[in-house]
Kinemage of the C-alpha trace (Angstrom):
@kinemage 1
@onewidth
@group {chain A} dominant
@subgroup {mainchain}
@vectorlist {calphas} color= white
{ca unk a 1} P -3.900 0.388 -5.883
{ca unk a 2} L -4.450 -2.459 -3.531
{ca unk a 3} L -4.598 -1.920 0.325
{ca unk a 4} L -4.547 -4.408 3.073
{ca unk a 5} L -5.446 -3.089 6.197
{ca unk a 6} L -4.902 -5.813 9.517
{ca unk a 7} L -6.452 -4.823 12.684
{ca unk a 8} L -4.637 -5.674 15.650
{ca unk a 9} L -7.924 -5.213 17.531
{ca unk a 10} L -11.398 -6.252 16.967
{ca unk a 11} L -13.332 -3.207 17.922
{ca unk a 12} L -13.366 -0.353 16.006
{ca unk a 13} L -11.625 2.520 17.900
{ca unk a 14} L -9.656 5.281 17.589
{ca unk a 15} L -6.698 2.921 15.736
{ca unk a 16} L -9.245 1.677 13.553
{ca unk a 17} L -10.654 5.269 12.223
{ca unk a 18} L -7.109 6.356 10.877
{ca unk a 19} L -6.268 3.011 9.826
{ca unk a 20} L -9.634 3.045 7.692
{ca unk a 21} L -9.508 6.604 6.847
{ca unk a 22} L -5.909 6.628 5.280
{ca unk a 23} L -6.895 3.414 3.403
{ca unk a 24} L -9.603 5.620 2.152
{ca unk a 25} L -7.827 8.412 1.578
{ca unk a 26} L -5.439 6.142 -0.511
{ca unk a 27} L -8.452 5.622 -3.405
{ca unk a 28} L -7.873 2.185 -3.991
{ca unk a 29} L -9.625 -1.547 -3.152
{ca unk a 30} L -9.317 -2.232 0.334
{ca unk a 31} L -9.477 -5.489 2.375
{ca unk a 32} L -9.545 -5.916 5.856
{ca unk a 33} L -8.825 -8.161 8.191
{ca unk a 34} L -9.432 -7.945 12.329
{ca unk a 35} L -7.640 -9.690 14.735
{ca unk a 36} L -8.361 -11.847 16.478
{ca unk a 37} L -11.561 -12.570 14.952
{ca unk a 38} L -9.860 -13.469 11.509
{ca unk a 39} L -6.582 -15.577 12.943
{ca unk a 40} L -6.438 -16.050 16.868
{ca unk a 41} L -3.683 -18.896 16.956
{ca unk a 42} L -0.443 -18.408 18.658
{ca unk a 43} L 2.655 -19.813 17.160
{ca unk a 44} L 3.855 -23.485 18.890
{ca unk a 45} L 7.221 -23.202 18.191
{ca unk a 46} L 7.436 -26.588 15.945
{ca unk a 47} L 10.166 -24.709 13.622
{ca unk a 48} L 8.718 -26.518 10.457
{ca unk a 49} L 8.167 -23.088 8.657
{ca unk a 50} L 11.785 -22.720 9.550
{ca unk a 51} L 13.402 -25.961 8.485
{ca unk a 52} L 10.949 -27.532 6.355
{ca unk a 53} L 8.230 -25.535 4.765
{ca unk a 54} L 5.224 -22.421 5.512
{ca unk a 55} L 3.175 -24.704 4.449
{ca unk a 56} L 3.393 -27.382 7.199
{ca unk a 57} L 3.098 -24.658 9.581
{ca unk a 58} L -0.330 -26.157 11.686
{ca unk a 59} L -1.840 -22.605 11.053
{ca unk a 60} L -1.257 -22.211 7.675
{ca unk a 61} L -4.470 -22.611 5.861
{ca unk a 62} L -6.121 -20.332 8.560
{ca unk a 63} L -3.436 -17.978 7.869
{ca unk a 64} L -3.137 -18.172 4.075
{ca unk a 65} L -6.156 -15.740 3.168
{ca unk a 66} L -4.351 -13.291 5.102
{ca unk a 67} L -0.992 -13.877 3.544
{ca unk a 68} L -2.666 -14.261 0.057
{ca unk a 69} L -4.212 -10.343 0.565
{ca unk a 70} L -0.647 -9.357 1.600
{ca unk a 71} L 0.875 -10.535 -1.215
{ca unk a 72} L -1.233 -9.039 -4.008
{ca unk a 73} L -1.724 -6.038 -2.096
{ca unk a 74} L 0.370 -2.452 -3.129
{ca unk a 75} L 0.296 -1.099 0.321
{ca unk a 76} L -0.081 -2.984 3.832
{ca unk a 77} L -1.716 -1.420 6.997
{ca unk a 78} L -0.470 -2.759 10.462
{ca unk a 79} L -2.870 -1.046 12.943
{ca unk a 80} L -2.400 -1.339 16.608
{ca unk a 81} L -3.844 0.228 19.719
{ca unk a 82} L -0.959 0.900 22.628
{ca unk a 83} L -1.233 -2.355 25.298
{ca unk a 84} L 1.114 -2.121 27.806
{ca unk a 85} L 3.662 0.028 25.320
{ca unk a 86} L 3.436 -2.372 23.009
{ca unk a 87} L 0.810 -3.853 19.822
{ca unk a 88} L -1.828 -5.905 20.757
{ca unk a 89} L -1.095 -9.556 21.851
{ca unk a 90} L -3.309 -10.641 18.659
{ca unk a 91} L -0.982 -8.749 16.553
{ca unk a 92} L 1.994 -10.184 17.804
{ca unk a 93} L 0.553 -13.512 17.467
{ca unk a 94} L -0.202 -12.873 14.115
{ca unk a 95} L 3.446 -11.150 13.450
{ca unk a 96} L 4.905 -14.369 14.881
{ca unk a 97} L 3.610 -16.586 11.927
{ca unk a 98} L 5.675 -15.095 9.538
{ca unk a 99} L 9.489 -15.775 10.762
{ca unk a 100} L 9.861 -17.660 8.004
{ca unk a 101} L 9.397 -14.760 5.794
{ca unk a 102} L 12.258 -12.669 7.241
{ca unk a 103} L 15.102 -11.884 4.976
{ca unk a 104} L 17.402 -14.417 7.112
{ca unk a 105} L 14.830 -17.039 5.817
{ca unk a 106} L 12.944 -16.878 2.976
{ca unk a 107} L 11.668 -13.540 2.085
{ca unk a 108} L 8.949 -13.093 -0.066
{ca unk a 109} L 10.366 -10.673 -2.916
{ca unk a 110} L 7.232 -8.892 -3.718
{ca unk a 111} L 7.551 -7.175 -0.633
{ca unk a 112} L 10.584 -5.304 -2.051
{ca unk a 113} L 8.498 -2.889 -3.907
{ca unk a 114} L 5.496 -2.615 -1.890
{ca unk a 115} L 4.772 0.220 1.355
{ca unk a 116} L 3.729 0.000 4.705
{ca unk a 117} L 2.294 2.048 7.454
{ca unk a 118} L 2.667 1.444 10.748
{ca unk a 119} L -0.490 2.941 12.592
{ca unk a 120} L -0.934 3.325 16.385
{ca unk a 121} L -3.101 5.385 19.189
{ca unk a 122} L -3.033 5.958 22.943
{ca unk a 123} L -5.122 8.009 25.404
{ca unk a 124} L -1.494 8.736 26.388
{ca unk a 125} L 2.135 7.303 25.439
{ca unk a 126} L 3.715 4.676 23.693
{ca unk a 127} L 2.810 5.120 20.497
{ca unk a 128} L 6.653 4.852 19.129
{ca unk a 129} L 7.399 1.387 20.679
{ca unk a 130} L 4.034 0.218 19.145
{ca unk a 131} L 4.847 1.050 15.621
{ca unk a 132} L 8.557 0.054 16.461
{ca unk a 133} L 6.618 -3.615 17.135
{ca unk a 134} L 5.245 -3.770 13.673
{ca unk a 135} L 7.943 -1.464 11.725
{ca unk a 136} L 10.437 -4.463 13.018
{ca unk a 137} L 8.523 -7.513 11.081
{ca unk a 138} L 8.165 -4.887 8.158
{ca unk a 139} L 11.681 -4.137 7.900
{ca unk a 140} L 12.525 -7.630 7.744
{ca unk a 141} L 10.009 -8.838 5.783
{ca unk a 142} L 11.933 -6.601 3.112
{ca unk a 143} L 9.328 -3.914 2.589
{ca unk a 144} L 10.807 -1.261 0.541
{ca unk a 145} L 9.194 2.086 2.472
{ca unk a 146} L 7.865 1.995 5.919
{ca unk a 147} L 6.268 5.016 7.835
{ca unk a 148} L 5.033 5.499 11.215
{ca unk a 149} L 2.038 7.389 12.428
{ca unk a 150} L 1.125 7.913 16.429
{ca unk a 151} L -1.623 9.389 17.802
{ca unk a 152} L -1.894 10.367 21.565
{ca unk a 153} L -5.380 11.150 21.680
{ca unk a 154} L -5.982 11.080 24.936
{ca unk a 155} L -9.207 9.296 25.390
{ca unk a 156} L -10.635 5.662 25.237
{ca unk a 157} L -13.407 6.248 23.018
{ca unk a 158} L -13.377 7.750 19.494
{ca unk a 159} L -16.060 9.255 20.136
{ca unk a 160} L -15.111 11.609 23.058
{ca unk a 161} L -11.484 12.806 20.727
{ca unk a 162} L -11.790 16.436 20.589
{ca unk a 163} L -12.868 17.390 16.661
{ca unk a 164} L -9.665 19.709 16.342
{ca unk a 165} L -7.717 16.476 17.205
{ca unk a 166} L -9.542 14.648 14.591
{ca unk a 167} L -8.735 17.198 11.889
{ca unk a 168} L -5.244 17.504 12.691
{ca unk a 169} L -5.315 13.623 11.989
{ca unk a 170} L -6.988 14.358 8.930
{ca unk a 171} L -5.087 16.811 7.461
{ca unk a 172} L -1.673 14.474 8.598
{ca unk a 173} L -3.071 11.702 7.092
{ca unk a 174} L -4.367 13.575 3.970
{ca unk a 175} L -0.294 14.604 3.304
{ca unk a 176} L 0.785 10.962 4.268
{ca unk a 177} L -1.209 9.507 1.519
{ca unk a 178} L -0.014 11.889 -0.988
{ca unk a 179} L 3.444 10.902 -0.314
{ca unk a 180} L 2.200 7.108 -1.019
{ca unk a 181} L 0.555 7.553 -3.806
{ca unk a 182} L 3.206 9.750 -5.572
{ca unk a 183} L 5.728 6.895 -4.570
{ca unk a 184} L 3.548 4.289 -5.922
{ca unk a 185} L 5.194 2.028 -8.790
{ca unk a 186} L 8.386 3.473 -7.898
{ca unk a 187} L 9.209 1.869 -4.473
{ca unk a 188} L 13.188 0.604 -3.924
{ca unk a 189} L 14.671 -0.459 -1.099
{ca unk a 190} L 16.809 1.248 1.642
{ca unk a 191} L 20.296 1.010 1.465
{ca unk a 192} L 19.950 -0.611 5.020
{ca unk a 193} L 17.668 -3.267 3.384
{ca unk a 194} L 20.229 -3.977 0.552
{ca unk a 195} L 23.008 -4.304 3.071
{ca unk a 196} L 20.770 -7.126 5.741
{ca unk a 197} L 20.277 -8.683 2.300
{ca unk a 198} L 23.318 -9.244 0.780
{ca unk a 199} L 24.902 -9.924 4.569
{ca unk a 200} L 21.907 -12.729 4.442
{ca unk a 201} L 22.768 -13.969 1.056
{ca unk a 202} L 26.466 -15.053 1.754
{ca unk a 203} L 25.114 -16.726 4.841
{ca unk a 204} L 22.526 -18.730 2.135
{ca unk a 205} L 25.756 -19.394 -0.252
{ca unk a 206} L 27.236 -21.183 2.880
{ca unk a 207} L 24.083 -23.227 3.639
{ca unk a 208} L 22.933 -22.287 7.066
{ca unk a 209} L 19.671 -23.977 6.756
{ca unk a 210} L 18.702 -26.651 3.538
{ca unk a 211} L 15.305 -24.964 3.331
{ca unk a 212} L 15.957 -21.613 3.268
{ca unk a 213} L 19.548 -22.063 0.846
{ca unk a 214} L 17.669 -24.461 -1.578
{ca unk a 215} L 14.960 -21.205 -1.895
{ca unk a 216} L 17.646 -18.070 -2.195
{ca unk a 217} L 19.631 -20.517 -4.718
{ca unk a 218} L 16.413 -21.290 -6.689
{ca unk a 219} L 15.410 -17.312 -6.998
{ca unk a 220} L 19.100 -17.014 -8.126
{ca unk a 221} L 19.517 -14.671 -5.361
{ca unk a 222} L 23.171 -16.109 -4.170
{ca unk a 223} L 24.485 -15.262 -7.306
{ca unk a 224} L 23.540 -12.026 -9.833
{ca unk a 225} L 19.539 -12.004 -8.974
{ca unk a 226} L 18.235 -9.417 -6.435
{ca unk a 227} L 14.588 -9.555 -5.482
{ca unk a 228} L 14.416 -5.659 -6.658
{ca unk a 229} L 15.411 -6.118 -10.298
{ca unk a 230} L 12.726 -7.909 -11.634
């Protein structure tokens, strides 16, 4: 199993230590990436991702290792500390490069079969708009099985987290990789998924956009071809 963990924080805190320890947990080879030491550019709204290519995106080769990892990875890791009630500005930076990819675009359709976790911590609240944040970009990237886990544990520091907090958090995460590795290999996508798809692919058939109806045409995906029947 392949795991791609990305940081939405460069320190490693309390969102880092169950981001880390579930990718542990999870037996497999891990990569990481931390933002925004690994990609600190903010999208400049050119659209050429959109109606040209990802490639002449002005952040793409800084962006590619990242997207590379994703790719070849089994199960992704979005980690983000609460800020404001929200992920990290870095990680919605980095979220932002990847419009193209949404299933209105040009979605990628490895992602079909692969997991994601959406991991976030607070000394207090807003822990479910947070994952919401990165759950959104999974969804529509057209991962097949998304989870959530929040953590209010109530300090700024690692550190200072009570120990029964941290093996609460360990035993959660403990059962939350069990359920991903016994779903492993057999990932399919919601019915919800299959429905934004196929609502997406008569949109293609009509040619809303050149770039994007040239790509779903080319997979075959405007006729019998779905991205989960390989």
């Amino acid at each position: 199993m392949k795991i791609t963990v990305i940081h939405g924080q460069s320190h490693k805190g309390s969102t880092y230590h169950l981001a880390h320890s579930l990718a542990e947990k999870l037996g497999g080879e891990i990569t990481e990436f931390f933002l925004p030491k690994d990609f600190d550019r903010f999208c400049v709204g050119c659209t050429k991702c959109f109606v040209e290519s990802e490639t002449q995106c002005p952040h793409y080769e800084k962006l590619f290792p990242i997207t590379k990892s994703i790719d070849e990875s089994d199960v992704l890791i979005l980690a983000s500390p609460v800020y404001v009630y929200h992920a990290t500005g870095a990680m919605k930076a980095f979220l932002d490069h990847y419009g193209w990819r949404w299933l209105v675009h040009r979605p990628e359709e490895k992602m079909f079969s692969k997991q994601a976790v959406c991991i976030s911590t607070a000394a207090g609240a807003g822990m479910k708009s947070t994952n919401k944040d990165m759950a959104d970009s999974a969804f529509w990237w057209g991962i097949g099985k998304i989870y959530k886990f929040g953590a209010a544990v109530n300090e700024t520091s690692w550190e200072r987290v009570k120990d029964r907090k941290k093996q609460a958090y360990d035993k959660r995460l403990s059962l939350l990789a069990k359920k991903i590795t016994k779903k492993q290999g057999k990932v399919k996508p919601s019915l919800k998924t299959k429905a934004f798809f196929n609502a997406m692919r008569i949109m293609q058939k009509n040619g809303f956009n050149p770039a994007d109806a040239e790509y779903w045409k080319a997979k075959g995906w405007t006729e019998k071809k779905r991205p989960w029947k390989q």
